[in-house]
GUDORO-629671 format. One line per field, with one value per residue: residue in three letters; chain; x, y, z of N, C-alpha, C in turn; residue number from 1. Coordinates in nm, 3 decimals. Layout:
! GUDORO-629671
resn: [ala,...]
chain: [A,...]
nxx: [X,...]
nyy: [Y,...]
nzz: [Z,...]
caxx: [X,...]
cayy: [Y,...]
cazz: [Z,...]
cxx: [X,...]
cyy: [Y,...]
czz: [Z,...]
resi: [NUM,...]
//
This chain:
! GUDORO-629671
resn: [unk,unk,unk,unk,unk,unk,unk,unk,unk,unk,unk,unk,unk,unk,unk,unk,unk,unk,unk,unk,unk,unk,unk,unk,unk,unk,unk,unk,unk,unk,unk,unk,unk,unk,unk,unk,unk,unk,unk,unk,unk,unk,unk,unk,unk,unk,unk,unk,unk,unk,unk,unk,unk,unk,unk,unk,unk,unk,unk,unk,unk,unk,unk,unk,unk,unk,unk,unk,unk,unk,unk,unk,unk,unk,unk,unk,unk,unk,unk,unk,unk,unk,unk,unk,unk,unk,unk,unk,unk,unk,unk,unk,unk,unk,unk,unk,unk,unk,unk,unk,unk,unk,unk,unk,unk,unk,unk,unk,unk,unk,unk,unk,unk,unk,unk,unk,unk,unk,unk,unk,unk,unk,unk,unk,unk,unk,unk,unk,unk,unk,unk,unk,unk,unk,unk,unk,unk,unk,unk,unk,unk,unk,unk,unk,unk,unk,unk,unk,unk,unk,unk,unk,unk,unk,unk,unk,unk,unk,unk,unk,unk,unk,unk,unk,unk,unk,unk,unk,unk,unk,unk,unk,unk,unk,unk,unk,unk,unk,unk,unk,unk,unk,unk,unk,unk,unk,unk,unk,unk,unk,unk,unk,unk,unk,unk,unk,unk,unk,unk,unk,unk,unk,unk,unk,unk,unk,unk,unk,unk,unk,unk,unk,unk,unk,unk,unk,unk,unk,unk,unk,unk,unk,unk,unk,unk,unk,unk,unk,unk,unk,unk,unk,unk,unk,unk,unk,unk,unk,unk,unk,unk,unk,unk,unk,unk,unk,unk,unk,unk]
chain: [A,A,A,A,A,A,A,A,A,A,A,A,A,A,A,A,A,A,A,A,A,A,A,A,A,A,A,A,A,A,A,A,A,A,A,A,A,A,A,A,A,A,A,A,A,A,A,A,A,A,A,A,A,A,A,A,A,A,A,A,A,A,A,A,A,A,A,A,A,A,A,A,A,A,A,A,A,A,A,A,A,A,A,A,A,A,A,A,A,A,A,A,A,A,A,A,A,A,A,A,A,A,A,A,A,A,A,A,A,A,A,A,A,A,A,A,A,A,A,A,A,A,A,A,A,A,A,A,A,A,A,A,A,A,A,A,A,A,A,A,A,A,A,A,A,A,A,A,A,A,A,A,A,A,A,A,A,A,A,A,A,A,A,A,A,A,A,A,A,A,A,A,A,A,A,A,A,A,A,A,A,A,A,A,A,A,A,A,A,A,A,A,A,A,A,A,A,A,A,A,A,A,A,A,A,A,A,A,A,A,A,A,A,A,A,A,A,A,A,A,A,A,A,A,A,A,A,A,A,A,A,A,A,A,A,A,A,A,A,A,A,A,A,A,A,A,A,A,A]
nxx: [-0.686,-1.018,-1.199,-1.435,-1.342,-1.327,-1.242,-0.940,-0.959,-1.133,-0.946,-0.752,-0.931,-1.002,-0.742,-0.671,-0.889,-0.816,-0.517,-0.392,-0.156,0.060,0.311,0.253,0.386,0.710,0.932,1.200,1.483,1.748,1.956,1.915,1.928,1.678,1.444,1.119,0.840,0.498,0.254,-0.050,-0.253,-0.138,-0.093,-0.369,-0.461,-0.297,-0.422,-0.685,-0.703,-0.563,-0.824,-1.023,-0.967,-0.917,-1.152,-1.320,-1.160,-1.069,-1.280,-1.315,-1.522,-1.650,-1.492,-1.390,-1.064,-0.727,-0.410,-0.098,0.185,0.382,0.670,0.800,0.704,0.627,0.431,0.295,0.178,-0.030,-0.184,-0.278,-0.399,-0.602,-0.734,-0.909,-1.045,-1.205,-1.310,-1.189,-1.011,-0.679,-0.442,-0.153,0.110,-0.001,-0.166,-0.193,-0.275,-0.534,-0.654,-0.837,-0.740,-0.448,-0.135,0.176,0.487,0.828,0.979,0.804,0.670,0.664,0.564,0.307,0.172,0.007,-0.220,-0.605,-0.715,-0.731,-0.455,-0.197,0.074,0.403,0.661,0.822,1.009,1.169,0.982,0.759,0.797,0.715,0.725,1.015,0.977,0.641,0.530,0.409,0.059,0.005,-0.140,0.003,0.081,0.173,0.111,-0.164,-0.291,-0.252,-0.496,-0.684,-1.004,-0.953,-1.083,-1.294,-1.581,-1.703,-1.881,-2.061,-2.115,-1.838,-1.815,-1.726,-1.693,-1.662,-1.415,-1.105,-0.798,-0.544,-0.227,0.060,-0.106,-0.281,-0.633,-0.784,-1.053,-1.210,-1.208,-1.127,-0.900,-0.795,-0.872,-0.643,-0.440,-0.453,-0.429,-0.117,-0.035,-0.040,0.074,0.372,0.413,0.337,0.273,-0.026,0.048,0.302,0.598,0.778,1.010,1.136,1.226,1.198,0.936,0.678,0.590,0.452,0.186,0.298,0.546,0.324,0.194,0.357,0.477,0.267,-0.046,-0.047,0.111,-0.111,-0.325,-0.250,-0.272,-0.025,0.311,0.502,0.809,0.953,1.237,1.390,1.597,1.760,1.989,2.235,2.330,2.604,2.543,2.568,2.508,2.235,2.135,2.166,1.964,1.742,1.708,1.765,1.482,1.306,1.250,0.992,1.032,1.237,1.166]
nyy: [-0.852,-0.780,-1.046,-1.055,-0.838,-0.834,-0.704,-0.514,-0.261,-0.279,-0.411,-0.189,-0.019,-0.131,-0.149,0.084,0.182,0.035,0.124,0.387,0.520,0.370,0.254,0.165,0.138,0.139,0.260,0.175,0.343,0.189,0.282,0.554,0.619,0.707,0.709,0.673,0.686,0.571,0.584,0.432,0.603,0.793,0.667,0.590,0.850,0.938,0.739,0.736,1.074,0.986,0.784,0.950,1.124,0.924,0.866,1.098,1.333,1.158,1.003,0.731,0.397,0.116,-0.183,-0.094,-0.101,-0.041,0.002,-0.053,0.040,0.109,0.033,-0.173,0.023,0.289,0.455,0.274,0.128,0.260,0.364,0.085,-0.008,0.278,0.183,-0.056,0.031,0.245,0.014,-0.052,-0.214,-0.325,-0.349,-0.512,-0.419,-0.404,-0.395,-0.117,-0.017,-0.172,-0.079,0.097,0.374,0.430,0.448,0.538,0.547,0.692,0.578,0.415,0.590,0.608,0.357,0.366,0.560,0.476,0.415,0.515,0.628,0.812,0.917,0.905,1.018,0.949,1.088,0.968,1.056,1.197,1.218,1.197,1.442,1.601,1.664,1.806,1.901,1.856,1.592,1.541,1.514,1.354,1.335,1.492,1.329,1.415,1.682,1.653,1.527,1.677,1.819,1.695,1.547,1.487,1.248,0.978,0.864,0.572,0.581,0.357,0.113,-0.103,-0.466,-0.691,-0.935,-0.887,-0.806,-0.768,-0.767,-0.753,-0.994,-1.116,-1.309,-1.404,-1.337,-1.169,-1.168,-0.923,-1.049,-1.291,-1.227,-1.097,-1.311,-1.491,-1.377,-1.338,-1.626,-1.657,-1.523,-1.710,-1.952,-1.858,-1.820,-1.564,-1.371,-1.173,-0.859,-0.857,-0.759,-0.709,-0.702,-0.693,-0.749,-0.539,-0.672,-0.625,-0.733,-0.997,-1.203,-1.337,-1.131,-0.895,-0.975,-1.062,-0.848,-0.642,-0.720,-0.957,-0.919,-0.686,-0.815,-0.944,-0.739,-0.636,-0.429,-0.369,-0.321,-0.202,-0.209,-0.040,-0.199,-0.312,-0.483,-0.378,-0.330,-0.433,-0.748,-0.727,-0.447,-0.524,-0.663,-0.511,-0.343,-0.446,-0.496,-0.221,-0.174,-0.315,-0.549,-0.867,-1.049,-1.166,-1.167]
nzz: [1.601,1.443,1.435,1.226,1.016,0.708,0.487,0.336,0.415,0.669,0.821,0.840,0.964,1.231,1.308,1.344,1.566,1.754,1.865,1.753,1.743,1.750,1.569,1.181,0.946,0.831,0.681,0.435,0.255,0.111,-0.075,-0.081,0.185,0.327,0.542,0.687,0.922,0.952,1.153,1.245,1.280,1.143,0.862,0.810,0.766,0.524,0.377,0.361,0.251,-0.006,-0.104,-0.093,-0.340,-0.533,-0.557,-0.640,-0.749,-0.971,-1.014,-0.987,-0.931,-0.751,-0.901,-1.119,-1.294,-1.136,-1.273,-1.120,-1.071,-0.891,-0.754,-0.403,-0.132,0.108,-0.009,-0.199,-0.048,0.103,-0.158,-0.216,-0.007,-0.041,-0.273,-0.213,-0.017,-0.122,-0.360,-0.519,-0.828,-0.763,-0.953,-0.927,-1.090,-1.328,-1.718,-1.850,-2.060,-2.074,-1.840,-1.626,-1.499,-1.413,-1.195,-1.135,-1.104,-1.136,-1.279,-1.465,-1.666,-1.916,-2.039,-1.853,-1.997,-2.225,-2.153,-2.112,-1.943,-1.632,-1.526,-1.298,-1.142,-0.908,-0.791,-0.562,-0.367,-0.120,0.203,0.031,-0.170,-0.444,-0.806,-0.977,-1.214,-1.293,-1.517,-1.834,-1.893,-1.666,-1.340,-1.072,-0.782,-0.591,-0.537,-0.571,-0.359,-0.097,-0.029,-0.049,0.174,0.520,0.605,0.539,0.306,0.130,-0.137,-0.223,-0.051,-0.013,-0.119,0.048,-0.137,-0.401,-0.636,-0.603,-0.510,-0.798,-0.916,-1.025,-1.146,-1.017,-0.850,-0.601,-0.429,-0.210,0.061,0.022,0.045,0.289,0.443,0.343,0.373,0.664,0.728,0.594,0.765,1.027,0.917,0.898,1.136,1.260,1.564,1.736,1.733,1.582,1.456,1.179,0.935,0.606,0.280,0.070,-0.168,-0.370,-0.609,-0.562,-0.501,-0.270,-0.121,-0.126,0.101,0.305,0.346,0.439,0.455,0.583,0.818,0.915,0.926,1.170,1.391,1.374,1.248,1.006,0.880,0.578,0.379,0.112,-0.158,0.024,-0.011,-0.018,0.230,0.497,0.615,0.886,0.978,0.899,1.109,1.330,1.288,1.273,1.593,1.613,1.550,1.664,1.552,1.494,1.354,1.062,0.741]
caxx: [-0.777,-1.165,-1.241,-1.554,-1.254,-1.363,-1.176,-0.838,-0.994,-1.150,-0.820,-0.733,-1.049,-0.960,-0.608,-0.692,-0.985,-0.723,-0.401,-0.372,-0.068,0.136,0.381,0.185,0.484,0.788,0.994,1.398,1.522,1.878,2.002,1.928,1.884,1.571,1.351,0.959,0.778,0.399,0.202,-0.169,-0.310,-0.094,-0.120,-0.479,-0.485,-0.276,-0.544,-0.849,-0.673,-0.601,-0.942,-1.104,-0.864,-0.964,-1.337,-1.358,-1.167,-1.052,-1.384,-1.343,-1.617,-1.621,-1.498,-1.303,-0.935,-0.628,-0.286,-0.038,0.336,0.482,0.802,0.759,0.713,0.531,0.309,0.242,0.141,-0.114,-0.264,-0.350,-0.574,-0.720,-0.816,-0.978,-1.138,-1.324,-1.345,-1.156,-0.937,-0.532,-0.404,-0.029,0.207,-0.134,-0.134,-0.248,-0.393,-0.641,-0.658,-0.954,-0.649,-0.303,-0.088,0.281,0.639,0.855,1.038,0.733,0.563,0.650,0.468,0.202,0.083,-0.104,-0.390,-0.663,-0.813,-0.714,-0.295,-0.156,0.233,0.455,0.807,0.870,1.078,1.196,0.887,0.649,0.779,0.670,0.823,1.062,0.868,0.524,0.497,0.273,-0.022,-0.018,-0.143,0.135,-0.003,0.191,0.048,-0.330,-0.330,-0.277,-0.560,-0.822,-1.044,-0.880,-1.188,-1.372,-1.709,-1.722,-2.040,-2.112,-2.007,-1.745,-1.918,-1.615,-1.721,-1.616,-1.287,-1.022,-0.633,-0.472,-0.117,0.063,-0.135,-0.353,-0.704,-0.843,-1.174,-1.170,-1.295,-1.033,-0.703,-0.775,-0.805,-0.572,-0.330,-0.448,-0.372,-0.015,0.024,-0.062,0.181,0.528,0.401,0.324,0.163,-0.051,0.146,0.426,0.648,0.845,1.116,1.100,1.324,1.062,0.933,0.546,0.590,0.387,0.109,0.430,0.549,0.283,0.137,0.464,0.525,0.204,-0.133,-0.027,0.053,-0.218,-0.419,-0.249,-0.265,0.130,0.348,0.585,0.944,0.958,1.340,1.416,1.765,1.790,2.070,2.344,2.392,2.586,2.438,2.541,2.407,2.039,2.115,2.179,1.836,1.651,1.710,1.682,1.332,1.245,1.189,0.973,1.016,1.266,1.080]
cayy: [-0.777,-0.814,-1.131,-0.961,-0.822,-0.879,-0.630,-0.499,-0.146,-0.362,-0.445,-0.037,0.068,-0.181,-0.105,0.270,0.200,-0.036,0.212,0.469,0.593,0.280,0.227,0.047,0.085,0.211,0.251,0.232,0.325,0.233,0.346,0.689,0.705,0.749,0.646,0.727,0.592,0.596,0.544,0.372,0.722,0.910,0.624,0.606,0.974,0.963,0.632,0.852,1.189,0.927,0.775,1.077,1.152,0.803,0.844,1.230,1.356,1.066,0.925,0.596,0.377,-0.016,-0.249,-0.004,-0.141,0.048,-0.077,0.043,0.067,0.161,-0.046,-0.172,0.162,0.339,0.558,0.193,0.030,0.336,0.360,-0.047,0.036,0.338,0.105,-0.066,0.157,0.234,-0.090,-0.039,-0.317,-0.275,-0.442,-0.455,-0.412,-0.481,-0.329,0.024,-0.019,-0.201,-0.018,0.213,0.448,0.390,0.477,0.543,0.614,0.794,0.505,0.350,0.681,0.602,0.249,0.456,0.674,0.330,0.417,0.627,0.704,0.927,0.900,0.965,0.995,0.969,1.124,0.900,1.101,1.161,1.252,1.216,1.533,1.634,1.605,1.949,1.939,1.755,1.519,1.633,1.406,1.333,1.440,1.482,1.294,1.493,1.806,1.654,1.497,1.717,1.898,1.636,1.581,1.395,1.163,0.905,0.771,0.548,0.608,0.270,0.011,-0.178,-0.538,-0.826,-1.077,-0.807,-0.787,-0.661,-0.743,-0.876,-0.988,-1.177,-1.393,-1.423,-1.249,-1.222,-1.103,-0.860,-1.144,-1.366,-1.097,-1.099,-1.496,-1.554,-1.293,-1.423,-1.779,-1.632,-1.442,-1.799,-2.076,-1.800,-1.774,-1.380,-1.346,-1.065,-0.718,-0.901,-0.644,-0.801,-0.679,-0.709,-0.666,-0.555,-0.734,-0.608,-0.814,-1.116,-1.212,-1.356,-1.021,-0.820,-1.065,-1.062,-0.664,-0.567,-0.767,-1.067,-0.796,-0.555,-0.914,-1.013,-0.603,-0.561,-0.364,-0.383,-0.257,-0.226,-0.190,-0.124,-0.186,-0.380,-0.548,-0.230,-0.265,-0.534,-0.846,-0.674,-0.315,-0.557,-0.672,-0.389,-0.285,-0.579,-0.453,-0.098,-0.147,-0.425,-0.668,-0.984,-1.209,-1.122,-1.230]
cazz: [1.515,1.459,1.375,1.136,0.937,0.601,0.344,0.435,0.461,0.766,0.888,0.863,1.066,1.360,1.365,1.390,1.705,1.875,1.905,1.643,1.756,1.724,1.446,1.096,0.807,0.867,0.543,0.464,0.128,0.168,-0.165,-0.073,0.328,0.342,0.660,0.722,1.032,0.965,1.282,1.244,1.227,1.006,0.746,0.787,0.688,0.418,0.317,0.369,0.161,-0.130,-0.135,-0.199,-0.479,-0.614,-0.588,-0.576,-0.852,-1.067,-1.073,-0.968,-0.868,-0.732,-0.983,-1.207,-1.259,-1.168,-1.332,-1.038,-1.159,-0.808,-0.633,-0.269,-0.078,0.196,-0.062,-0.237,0.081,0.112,-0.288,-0.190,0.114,-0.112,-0.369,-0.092,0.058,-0.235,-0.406,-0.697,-0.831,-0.774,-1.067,-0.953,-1.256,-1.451,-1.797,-1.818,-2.186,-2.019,-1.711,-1.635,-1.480,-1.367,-1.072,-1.151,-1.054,-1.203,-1.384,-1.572,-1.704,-2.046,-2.001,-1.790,-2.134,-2.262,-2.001,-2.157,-1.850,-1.547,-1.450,-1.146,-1.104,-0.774,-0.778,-0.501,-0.370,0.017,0.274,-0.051,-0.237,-0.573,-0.900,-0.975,-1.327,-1.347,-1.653,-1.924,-1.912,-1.554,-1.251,-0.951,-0.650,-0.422,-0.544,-0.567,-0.281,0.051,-0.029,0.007,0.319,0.587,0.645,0.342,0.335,0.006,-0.230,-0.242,0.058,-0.036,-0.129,0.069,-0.216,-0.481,-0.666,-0.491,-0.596,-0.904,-0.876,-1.070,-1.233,-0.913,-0.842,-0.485,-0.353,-0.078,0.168,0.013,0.036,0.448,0.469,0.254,0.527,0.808,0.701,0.610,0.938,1.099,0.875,0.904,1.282,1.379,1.657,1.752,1.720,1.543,1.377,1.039,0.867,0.501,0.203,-0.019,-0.294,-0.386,-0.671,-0.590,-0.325,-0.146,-0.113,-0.093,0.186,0.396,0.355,0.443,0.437,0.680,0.959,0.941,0.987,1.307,1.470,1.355,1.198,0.861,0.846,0.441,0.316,-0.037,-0.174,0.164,-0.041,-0.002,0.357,0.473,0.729,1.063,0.975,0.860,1.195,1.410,1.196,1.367,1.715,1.686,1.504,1.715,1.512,1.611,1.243,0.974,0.661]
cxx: [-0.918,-1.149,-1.393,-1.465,-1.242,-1.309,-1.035,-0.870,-1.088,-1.094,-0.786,-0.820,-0.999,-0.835,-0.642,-0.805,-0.873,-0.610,-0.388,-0.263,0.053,0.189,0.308,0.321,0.580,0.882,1.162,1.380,1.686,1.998,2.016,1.917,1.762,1.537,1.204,0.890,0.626,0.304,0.055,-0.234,-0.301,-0.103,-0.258,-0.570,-0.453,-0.435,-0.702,-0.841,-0.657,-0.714,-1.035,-1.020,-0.889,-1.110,-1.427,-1.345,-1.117,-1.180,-1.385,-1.471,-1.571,-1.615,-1.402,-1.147,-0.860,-0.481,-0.168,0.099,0.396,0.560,0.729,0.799,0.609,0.375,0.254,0.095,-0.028,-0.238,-0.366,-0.441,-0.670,-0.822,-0.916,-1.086,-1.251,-1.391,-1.306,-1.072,-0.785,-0.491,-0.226,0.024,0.121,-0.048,-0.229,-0.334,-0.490,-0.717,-0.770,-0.853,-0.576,-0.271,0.065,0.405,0.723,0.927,0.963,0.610,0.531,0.547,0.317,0.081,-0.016,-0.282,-0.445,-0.707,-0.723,-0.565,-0.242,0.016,0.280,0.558,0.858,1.002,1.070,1.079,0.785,0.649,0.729,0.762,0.862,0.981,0.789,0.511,0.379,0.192,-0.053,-0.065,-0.072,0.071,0.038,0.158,-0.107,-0.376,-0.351,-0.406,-0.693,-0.884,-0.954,-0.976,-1.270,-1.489,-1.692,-1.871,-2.096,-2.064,-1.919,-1.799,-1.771,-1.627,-1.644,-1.459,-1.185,-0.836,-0.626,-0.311,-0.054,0.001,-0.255,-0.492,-0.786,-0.947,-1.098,-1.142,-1.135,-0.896,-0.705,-0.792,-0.725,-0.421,-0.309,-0.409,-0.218,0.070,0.051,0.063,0.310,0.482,0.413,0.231,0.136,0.026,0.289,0.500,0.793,0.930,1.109,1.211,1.227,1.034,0.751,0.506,0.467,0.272,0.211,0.467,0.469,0.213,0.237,0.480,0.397,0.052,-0.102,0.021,-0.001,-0.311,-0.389,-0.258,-0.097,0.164,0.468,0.686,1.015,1.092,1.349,1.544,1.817,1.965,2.196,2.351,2.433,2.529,2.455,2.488,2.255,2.039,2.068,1.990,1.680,1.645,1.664,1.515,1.239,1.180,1.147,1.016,1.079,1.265,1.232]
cyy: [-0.833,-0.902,-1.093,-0.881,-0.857,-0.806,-0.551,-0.324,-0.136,-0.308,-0.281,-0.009,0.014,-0.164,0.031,0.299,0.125,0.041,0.290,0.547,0.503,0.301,0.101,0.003,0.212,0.153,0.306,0.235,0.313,0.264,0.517,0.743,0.740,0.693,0.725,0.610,0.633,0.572,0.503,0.478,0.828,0.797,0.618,0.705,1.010,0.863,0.710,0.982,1.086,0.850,0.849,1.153,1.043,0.841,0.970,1.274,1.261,0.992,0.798,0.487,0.229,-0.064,-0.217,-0.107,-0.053,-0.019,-0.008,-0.010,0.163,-0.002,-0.039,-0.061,0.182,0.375,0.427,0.124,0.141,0.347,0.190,-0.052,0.112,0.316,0.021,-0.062,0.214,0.135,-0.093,-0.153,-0.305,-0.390,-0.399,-0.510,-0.470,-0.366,-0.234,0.035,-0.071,-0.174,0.111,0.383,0.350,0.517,0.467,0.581,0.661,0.700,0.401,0.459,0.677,0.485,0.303,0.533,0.535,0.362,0.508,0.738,0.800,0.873,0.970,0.918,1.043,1.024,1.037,0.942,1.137,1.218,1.285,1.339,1.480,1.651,1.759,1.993,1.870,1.699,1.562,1.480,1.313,1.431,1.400,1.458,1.386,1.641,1.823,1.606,1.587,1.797,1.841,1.629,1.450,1.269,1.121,0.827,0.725,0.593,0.523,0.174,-0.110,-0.352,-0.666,-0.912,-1.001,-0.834,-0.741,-0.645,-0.877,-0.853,-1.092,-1.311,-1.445,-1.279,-1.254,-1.126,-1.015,-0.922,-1.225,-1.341,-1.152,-1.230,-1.564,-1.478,-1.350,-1.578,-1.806,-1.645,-1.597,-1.923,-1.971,-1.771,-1.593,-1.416,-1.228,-0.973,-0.736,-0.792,-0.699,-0.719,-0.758,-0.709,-0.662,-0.543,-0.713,-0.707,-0.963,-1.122,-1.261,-1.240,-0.937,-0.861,-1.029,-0.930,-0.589,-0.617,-0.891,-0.986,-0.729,-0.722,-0.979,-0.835,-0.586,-0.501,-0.422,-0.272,-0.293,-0.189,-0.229,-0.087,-0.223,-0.469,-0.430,-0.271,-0.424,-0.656,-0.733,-0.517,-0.385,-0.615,-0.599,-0.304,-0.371,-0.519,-0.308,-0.076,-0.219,-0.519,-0.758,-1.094,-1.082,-1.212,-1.226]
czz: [1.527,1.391,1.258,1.071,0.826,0.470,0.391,0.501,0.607,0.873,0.970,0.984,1.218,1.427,1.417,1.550,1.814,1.942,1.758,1.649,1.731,1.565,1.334,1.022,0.838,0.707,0.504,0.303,0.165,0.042,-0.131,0.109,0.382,0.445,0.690,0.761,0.969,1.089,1.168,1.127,1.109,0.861,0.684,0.713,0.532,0.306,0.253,0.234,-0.019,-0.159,-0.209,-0.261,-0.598,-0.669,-0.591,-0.729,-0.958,-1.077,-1.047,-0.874,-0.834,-0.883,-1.063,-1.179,-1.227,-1.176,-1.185,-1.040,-1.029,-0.766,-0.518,-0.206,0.036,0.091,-0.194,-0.128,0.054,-0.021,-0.247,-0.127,0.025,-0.162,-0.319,-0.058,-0.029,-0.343,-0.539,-0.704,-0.824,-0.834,-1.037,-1.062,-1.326,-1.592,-1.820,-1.971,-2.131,-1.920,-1.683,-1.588,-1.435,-1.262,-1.119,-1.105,-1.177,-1.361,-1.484,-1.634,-1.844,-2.068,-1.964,-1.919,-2.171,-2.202,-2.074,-2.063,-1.755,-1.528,-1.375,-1.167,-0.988,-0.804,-0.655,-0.423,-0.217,0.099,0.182,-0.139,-0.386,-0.658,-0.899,-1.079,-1.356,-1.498,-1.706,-1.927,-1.740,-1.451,-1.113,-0.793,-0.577,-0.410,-0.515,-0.444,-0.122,0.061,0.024,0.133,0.393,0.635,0.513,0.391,0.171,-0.020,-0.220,-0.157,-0.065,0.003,-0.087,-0.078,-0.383,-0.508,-0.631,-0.571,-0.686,-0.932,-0.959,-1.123,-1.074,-0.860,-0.723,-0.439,-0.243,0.067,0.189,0.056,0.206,0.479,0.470,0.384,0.596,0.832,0.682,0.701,1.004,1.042,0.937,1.076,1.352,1.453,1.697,1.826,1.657,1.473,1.300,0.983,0.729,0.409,0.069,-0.129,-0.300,-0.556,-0.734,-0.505,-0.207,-0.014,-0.049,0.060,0.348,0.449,0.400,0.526,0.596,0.846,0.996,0.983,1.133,1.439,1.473,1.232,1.106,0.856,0.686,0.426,0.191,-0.046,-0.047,0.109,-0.031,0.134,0.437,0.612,0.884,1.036,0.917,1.001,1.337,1.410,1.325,1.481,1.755,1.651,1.588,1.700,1.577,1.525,1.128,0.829,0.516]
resi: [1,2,3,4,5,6,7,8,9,10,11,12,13,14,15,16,17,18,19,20,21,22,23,24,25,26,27,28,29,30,31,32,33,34,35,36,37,38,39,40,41,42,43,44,45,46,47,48,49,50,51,52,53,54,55,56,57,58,59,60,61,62,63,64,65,66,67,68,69,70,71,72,73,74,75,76,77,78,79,80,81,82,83,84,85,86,87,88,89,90,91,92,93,94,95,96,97,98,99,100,101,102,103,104,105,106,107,108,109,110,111,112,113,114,115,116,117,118,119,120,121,122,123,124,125,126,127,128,129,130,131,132,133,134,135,136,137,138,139,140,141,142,143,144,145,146,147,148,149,150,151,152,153,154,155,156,157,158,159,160,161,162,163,164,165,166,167,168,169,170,171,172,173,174,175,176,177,178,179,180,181,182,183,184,185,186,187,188,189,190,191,192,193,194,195,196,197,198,199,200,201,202,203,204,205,206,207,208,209,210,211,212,213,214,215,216,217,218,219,220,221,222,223,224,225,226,227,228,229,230,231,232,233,234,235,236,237,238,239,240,241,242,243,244,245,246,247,248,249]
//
């Protein structure tokens, strides 16, 4: 990656000029079967379409918090860059009373109401559908989102030294998030294009570091499994090979 890689929305841009066709986050649910490959490009897009959903019609500007109440997921991985990308703060599992908006799934909407400001709910549901009946008081990403433009210029550049993620009990600059990666990437040994296998825990900076952040800093890719615990060692094996794993985290 570019060494001049200074915010992970950075990281994004260089992955996307280097190979944009390559595999970023590839995502297992193995409770339900699920599988979705994202390539560089197509995550980049989705990145770009929720940006300007962030900073378009929710109003968000640098600085703003957002409380975000999703599980480790593809359409997590993506809200994180957004926030990013526009410089807003991703407060995971922050608290939404305090939260300038929130970001939700389906199983913390009651939690979610706390937020005065703008709420966004996922249905989380297989290739990003939409909920069968939208929650009153929300608005249904997967309805608001395809509409946006496929390309984001922020309003205001995105300032590295600025606020970026808060994570358990941990708060890291923009500057800091991709140091703090790349310093990751470097102790658990990836080397550039490494591609990790996960069982994913967004949980912590551990987590989110391992699943996401610490391979977009070396130019690899993240094989996220949730409910990785259902299937047993030789089908997480078998997993390894056909994905091609290089480091199973």
């Amino acid at each position: 990656m570019n060494a001049n890689d200074r915010t992970p929305a950075d990281l994004l841009r260089s992955a996307l000029a280097t190979d944009p066709a390559r595999p970023l986050v590839t995502f297992y649910d193995d409770a339900t079967g699920e599988r979705v490959e994202l390539s560089v490009a197509t995550f980049a897009n989705w990145v770009s379409k929720t940006a300007n959903l962030l900073q378009g019609d929710l109003g968000a500007a640098p600085g703003d918090r957002l409380a975000l109440l999703l599980p480790a997921h593809w359409q997590t991985a993506v809200w994180l860059l957004a926030c990013a990308s526009v410089g807003v703060v991703a407060e995971v599992a922050g608290d939404p009373a305090d939260a300038d908006l929130v970001v939700t799934g389906p199983d913390t909407l009651e939690e979610a109401r706390a937020c005065s400001g703008e709420r966004v709910a996922l249905a989380l549901r297989p290739l990003g559908g939409r909920f069968p009946q939208p929650p009153a008081g929300f608005a249904d990403y997967a309805v608001e989102v395809p509409g946006q433009g496929d390309r984001f210029a922020p309003f205001v550049p995105v300032d590295p030294a600025g606020p970026g993620l808060a994570v358990a009990g941990t708060e890291l600059t923009h500057a800091e998030l991709v140091a703090r990666a790349r310093a990751d990437a470097e102790r658990i040994g990836l080397e550039a294009g490494a591609r990790v296998l996960v069982d994913g825990d967004y949980s912590s900076w551990e987590g989110l570091s391992a699943g996401l952040f610490a391979p977009m800093a070396v130019g690899g890719s993240v094989v996220l499994c949730r409910n990785l615990s259902v299937l047993a060692e030789e089908k997480v094996v078998e997993r390894v090979g056909a994905e091609r794993v290089t480091l199973r985290v």
